[in-house]
C-alpha positions in Angstrom: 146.2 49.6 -17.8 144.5 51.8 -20.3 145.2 52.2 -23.7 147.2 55.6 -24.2 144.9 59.3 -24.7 145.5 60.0 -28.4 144.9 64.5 -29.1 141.2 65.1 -29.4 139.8 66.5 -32.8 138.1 69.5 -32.8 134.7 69.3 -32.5 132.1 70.6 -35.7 131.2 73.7 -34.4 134.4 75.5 -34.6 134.9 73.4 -37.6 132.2 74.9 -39.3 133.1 78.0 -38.1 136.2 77.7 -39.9 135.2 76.8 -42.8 132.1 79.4 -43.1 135.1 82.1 -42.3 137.1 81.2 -44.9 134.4 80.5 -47.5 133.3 84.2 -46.7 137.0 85.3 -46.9 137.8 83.5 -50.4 134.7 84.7 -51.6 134.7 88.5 -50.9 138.3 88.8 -52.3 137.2 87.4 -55.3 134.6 89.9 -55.4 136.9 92.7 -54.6 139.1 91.6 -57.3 136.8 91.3 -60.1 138.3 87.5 -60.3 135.6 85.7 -58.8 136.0 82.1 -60.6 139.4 82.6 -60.4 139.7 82.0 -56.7 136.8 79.1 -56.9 139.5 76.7 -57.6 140.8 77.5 -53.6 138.2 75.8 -52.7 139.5 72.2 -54.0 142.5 72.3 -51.5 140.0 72.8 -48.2 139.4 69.4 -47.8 143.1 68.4 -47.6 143.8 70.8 -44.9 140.9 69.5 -42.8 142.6 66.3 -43.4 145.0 66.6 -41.7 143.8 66.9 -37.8 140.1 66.2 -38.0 137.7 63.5 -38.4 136.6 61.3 -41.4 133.0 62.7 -41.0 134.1 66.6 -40.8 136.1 65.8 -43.8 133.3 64.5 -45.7 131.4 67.8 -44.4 134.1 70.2 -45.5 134.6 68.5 -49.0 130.9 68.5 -49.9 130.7 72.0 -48.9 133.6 72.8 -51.0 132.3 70.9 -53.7 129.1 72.9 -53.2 130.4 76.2 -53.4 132.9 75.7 -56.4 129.6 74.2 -57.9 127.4 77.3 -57.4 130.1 79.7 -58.0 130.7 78.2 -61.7 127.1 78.6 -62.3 127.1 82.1 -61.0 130.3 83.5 -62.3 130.3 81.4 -65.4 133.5 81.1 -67.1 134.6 81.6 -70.9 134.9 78.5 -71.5 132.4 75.4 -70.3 135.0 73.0 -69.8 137.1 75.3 -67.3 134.1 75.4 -65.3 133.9 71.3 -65.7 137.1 71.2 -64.7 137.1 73.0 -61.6 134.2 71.3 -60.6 136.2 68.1 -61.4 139.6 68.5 -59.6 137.0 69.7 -56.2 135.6 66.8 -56.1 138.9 64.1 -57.2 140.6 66.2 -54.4 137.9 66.0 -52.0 137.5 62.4 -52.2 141.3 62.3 -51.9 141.3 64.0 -49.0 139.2 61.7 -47.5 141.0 58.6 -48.4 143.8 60.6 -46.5 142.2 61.4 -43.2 140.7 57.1 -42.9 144.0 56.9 -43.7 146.0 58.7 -40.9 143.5 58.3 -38.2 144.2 54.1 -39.2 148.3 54.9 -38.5 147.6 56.8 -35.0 145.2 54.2 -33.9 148.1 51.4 -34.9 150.8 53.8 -33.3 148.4 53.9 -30.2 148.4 50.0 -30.1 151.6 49.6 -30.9 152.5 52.0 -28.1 150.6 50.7 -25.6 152.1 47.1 -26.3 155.7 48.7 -25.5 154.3 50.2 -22.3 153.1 46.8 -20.7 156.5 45.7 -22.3 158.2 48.3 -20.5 156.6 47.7 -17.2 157.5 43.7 -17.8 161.5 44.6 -18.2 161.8 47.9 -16.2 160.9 48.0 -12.8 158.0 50.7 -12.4 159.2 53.9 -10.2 158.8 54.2 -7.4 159.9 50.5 -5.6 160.0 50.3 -2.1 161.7 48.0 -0.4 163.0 47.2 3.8 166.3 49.3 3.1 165.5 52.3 0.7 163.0 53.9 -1.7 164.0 54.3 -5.3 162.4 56.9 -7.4 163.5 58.7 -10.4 162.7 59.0 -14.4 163.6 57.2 -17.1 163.5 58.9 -21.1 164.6 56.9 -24.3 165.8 59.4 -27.2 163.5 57.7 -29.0 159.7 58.8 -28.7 158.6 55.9 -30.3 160.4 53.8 -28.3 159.7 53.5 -24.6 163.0 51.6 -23.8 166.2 52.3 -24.6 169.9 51.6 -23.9 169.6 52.9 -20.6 168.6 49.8 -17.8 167.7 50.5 -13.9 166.3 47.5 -12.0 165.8 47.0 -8.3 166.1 43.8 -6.9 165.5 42.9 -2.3 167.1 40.1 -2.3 168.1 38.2 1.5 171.1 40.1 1.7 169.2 43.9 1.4 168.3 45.7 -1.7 170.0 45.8 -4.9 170.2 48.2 -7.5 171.6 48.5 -10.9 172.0 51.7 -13.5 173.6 51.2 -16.7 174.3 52.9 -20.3 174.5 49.9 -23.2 176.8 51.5 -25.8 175.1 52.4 -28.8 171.1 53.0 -29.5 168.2 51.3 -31.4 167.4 47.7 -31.5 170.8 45.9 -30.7 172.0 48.1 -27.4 167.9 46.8 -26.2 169.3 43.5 -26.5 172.2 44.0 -24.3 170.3 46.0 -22.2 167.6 42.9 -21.8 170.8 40.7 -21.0 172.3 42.8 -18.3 168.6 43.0 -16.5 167.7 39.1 -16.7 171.3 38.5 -15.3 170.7 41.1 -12.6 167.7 39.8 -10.9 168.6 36.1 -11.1 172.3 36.9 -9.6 171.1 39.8 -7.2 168.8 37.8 -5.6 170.5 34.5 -5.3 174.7 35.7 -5.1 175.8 37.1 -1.3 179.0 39.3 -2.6 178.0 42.2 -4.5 181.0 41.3 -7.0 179.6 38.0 -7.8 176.2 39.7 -9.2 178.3 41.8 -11.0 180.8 39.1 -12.6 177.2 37.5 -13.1 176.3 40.6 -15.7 179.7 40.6 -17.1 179.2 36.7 -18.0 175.8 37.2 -19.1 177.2 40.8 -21.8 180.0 38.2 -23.0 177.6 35.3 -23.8 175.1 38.1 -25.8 178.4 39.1 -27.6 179.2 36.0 -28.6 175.5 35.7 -30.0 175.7 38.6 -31.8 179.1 37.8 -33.4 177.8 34.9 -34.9 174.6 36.8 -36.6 177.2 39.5 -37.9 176.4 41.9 -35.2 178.3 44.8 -33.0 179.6 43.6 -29.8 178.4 46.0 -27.2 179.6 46.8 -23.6 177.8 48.6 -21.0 178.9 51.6 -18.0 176.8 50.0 -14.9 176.7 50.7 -11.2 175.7 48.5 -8.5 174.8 49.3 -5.0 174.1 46.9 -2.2 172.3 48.6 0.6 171.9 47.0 4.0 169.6 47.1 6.7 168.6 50.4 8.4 170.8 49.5 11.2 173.8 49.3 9.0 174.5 52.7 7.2 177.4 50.9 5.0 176.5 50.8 1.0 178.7 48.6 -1.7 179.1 50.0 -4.6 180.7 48.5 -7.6 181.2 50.8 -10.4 182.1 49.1 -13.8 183.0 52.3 -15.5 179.6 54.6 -14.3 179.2 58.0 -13.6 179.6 58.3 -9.7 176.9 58.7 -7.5 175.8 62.2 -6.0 175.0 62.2 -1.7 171.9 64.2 -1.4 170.8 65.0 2.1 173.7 66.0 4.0 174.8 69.3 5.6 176.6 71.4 3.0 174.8 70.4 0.0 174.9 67.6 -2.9 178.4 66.4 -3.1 179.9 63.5 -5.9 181.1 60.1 -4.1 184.6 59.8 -4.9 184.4 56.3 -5.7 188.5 54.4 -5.2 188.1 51.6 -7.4 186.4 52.1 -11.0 186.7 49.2 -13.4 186.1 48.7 -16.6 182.4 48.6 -18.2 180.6 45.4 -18.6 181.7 43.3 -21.6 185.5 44.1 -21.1 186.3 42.4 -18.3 189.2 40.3 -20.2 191.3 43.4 -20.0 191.2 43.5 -16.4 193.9 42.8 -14.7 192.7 42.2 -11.3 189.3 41.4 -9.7 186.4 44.0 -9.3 186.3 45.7 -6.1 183.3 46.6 -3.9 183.8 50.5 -2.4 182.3 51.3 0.9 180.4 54.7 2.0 178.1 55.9 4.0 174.4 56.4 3.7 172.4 57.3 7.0 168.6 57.8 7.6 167.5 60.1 5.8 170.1 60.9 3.2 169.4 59.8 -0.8 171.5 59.1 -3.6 171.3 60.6 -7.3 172.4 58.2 -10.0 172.3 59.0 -13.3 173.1 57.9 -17.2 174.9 60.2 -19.4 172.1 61.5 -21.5 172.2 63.9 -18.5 175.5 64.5 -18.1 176.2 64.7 -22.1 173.0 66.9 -22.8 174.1 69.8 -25.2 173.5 73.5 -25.7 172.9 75.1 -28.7 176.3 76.3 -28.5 177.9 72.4 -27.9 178.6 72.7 -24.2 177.9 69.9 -22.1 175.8 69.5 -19.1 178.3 70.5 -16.4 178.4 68.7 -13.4 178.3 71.6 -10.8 174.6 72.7 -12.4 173.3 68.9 -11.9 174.4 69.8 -8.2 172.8 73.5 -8.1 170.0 72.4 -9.4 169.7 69.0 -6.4 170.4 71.9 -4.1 167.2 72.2 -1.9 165.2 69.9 -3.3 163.1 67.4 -1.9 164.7 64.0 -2.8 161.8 62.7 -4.3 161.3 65.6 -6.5 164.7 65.8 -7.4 164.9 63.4 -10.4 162.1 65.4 -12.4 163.8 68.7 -11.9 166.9 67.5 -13.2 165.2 66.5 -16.2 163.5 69.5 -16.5 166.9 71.9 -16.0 168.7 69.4 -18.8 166.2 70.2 -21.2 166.2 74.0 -20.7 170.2 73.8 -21.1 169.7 71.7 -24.2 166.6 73.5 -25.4 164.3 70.3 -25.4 166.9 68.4 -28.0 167.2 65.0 -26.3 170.7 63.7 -27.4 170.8 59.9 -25.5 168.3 58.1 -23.3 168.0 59.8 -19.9 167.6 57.5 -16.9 167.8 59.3 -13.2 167.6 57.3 -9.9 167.1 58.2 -6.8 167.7 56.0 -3.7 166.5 57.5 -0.4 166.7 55.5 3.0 164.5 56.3 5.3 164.7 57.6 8.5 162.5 54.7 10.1 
C-alpha cells in the first residue's frame, strides 16, 4: 500500500518563465504609462500567487526576485518622497516573507491530508470488502463513492461474506450522513459477517443485523444521539448447480437481472419489509423471496445516491436510464458506467454516497 500521489508542482523552469514574463509585462506598462513606480508596488503581491501551488524554494526564488526588482526600480525611478520608496520596498519584503510562511504552511496541510487519507484507505479496505471478491458461487464487482471527498466511507455498506451455505451478500443505505450513519453502518457490517457465516437461513443473518441496528440505537440514545435505521438487501447464492438466489429485502431498492435475452429487467421482489432498525413495527416475520440466476447472468444492486442523483433542473435519476445505460454492457463494466452516466445527468454534483454492485455467476 502506497501512500496516495499528491498534484506535482511545477517545476522552475516554467516558473521562471513566468515570472520573467510578467516582470517584463509589469514593467513595460509602467513605461508606457509614464507611472513606472507606480506599478513597482505589483510586485509585492507575486510571491503570494506563487504561494499558492508551488514549492517553498520557488517561493523564496520569486520573493527575492520581486524584492529585487521593486528594489532597483525605486532606485531608478525614484519617487518624490524617500519614504514612499522605503515603504514599497518594505511591504515587498513583509509580504514576501509572508508568502512564504503561507506556502510551508499549505504544503504542511496536504502532506497531513495525504496521511490522514491514506490512514482512511487501509481503514476502508479493513471494513469494506475490496472489489472485486471472488468466491465458489459468483463474482462481485462494482464501485463504491462517499459524498464526502474527504471521507472514503460513508453511509453506504456492501460486504461479501462465503460462508458453508454459499455466498452472502449485503447492500445497504444507513439513514443520514457524516460520523453517526458510519457508526451504524460499522454495526450492520460486524453483524453481517459473524451471522452470514455462522446462521443457515438467510432470515436469521438478517434478524442478526436487525439485533445488532437496535443494540447501536440503544447506544446512541443514551449519549443523546439520533437513532438511525438502514434500507439493506441480502442475497444468498447457492452453488452453481443450484440457480435459486434468496433475497431478503428490508426496504432496498430491487435488484436489476443483467444477462438475459431482452435486456436488464427490475426483479419484482413479493415480500419487502421494513428497513433495519424497525423491525418492532413488523407485524409478521421477514420473508426470503426466490428467483432465478443461471450461468452467466449478473445482478445490478445499487444504493440511492444513484437512483436519487439530480439534474440541474431537480429531476431524479429515472430508473428506465439506469437500465439503458446496463443495456449492452459487459457486466463487469457495467458498474463504472453507471456511475459515469449519473454524473453526466447530475452534472458531477454528488448528492449521497453511491455504492453499485454487481454479482455475476459464472458460467463454469
Amino acid at each position: 500500500m502506497t501512500t496516495p500521489a499528491q498534484p506535482k508542482p511545477p517545476t522552475l523552469v516554467p516558473v521562471l518563465t513566468w515570472t520573467v514574463t510578467l516582470t517584463a509585462i509589469v514593467l513595460g506598462t509602467g513605461v508606457a504609462l509614464g507611472a513606472d513606480s507606480r506599478l513597482i508596488g505589483l510586485f509585492a503581491f507575486l510571491p503570494a500567487i506563487m504561494a499558492g501551488f508551488a514549492t517553498v524554494r520557488q517561493t523564496v526564488f520569486v520573493a527575492a526576485w520581486s524584492l529585487g526588482v521593486t528594489f532597483a526600480a525605486v532606485l531608478y525611478y525614484p519617487q518624490p518622497r524617500r519614504s514612499d520608496g522605503v515603504f514599497t520596498v518594505a511591504l515587498s519584503l513583509l509580504l514576501g516573507i509572508a508568502a512564504i510562511l503561507m506556502c510551508h504552511r499549505r504544503i504542511a496541510r496536504n502532506e497531513a491530508m495525504a496521511r490522514l487519507r491514506f490512514t482512511a484507505t487501509a481503514m476502508q479496505r479493513q471494513i469494506l470488502a475490496p472489489l472485486p471478491q471472488h468466491t465458489a458461487e459468483a463474482i462481485v464487482g462494482g464501485v463504491y463513492e462517499p459524498v464526502d471527498e474527504d471521507k472514503l466511507v460513508g453511509g453506504d455498506v456492501y460486504d461479501v461474506v462465503a460462508s458453508p451455505f454459499g455466498t452472502r451478500v449485503l447492500i445497504g443505505d444507513v439513514q443520514g450522513k457524516g460520523l453517526p450513519a458510519i457508526g451504524a453502518a460499522f454495526s450492520i457490517i460486524g453483524a453481517f459477517r459473524e451471522a452470514a457465516y455462522r446462521e443457515p437461513e438467510l432470515t436469521d443473518v438478517v434478524e442478526a443485523l436487525e439485533s445488532a441496528l437496535v443494540r447501536h440505537n440503544a447506544y446512541a440514545t443514551q449519549d443523546g444521539r439520533t437513532e438511525r435505521f438502514a434500507t439493506a438487501l441480502v442475497l444468498h447464492i447457492g452453488a452453481v448447480g443450484q440457480p435459486k438466489v434468496e433475497a431478503v429485502n428490508c426496504g432496498h431498492l430491487p435488484p436489476i437481472l443483467l444477462g438475459r435475452r431482452g435486456g436488464p429487467v427490475p426483479i419484482e421482489l413479493a415480500s419487502i419489509g421494513l428497513p433495519l432498525g424497525l423491525g418492532d413495527l413488523l407485524e409478521a416475520p421477514r420473508e426470503a423471496n426466490v428467483f432465478e440466476l443461471l450461468p452467466g447472468e449478473c445482478l445490478l444492486l445499487y444504493t440511492d445516491g444513484l437512483s436519487e442523483a439530480r439534474s440541474r433542473k431537480g429531476e431524479f435519476y429515472p430508473p428506465e436510464r439506469a437500465l439503458w445505460a446496463a443495456r449492452g454492457v459487459a457486466w463487469d463494466r457495467v458498474a463504472e458506467a453507471l456511475r459515469q452516466d449519473a454524473r453526466a445527468f447530475s452534472r458531477g454534483r454528488q448528492q449521497d454516497d453511491i455504492a453499485i454492485l454487481t454479482v455475476h455467476r459464472p458460467a463454469a
